[in-house]
C-alpha angles and dihedrals in degrees: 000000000000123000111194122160126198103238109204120169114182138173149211129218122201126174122197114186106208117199129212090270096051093252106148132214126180102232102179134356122182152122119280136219118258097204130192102282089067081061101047087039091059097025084062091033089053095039087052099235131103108052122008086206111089080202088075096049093056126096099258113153135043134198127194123191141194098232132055139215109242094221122029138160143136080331104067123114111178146358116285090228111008116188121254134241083262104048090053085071116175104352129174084230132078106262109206130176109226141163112261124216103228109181105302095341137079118230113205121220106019111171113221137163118237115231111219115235087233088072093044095090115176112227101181138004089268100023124077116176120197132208108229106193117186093178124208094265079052130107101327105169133160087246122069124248112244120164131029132196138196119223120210095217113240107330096159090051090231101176093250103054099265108199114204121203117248106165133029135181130187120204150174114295108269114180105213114216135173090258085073149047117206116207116200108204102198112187118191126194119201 
């Protein structure tokens, strides 16, 4: 007897831009793209090997950038212009410099945002949304933001905590100012 089972995670992105007076637009609602790293983070996490800390193994950082890659897909590895430490500026998040996991290389000083663990709700037994803020002290450059990635924490157990990206989304320029806030709702189904 066989018993194999299709294994499909998926995602949603919504962004809600949120101005000064709470008023609240939809600025951009779509699938995502589950990339490889969600693969190589489950397959280690299923397979028992990697990291023994399941807090390793959950979706913990994000990045957004201000570029975009012009094809992406499962392939995909890492943003094409992640934002630094600096441009982050004064965020409700953690901001950490890490060392990122790009397909077979690790890439040094890396800048994320942590997602706290308040703002992770589970909906369903197989679905987990999480609250993205860039507030409006947050990341206000000249440039627009126009891509965003999830980061699975530190499934391989390098020594320094070594995210790896496992889900990415490009969308339509939105230049952040301190006049708004943008919430990203990312919802995963496993």
């Amino acid at each position: 007897m066989t018993n194999i089972e299709k294994y499909t995670p998926k995602g949603y992105l919504e962004i809600i831009k949120i101005d000064k007076d709470g008023e609240e637009e939809v600025l951009f609602s779509d699938r995502n793209t589950i990339v490889s790293g969600m693969g190589v983070g489950l397959s280690y996490m299923f397979a028992g090997s990697g990291s023994r800390s399941i807090k390793d193994f959950q979706i913990g950082k994000f990045q957004v950038g201000t570029s975009s890659h012009a094809t992406y897909g499962a392939s995909t590895f890492q943003l094409a212009s992640a934002l630094t430490y600096a441009d982050y500026g004064g965020s409700p998040f953690s901001v950490c410099s890490l060392n990122q996991y790009a397909n077979g290389v690790v890439l040094s000083n890396k800048a994320f945002l942590q997602i706290p663990f308040n703002l992770v709700r589970r909906i369903d037994r197989t679905t987990v949304q999480f609250g993205l803020v860039l507030d409006n002290s947050t990341a206000n450059l000249s440039n627009p933001l126009k891509e965003i990635g999830l980061f699975m924490n530190n499934p391989l157990n390098y020594v320094t905590p070594t995210p790896i990206l496992v889900a990415y989304k490009v969308f339509s320029p939105i230049l952040k100012t301190n006049d708004i806030t943008l919430l990203f709702k990312w919802t995963i189904t496993f």
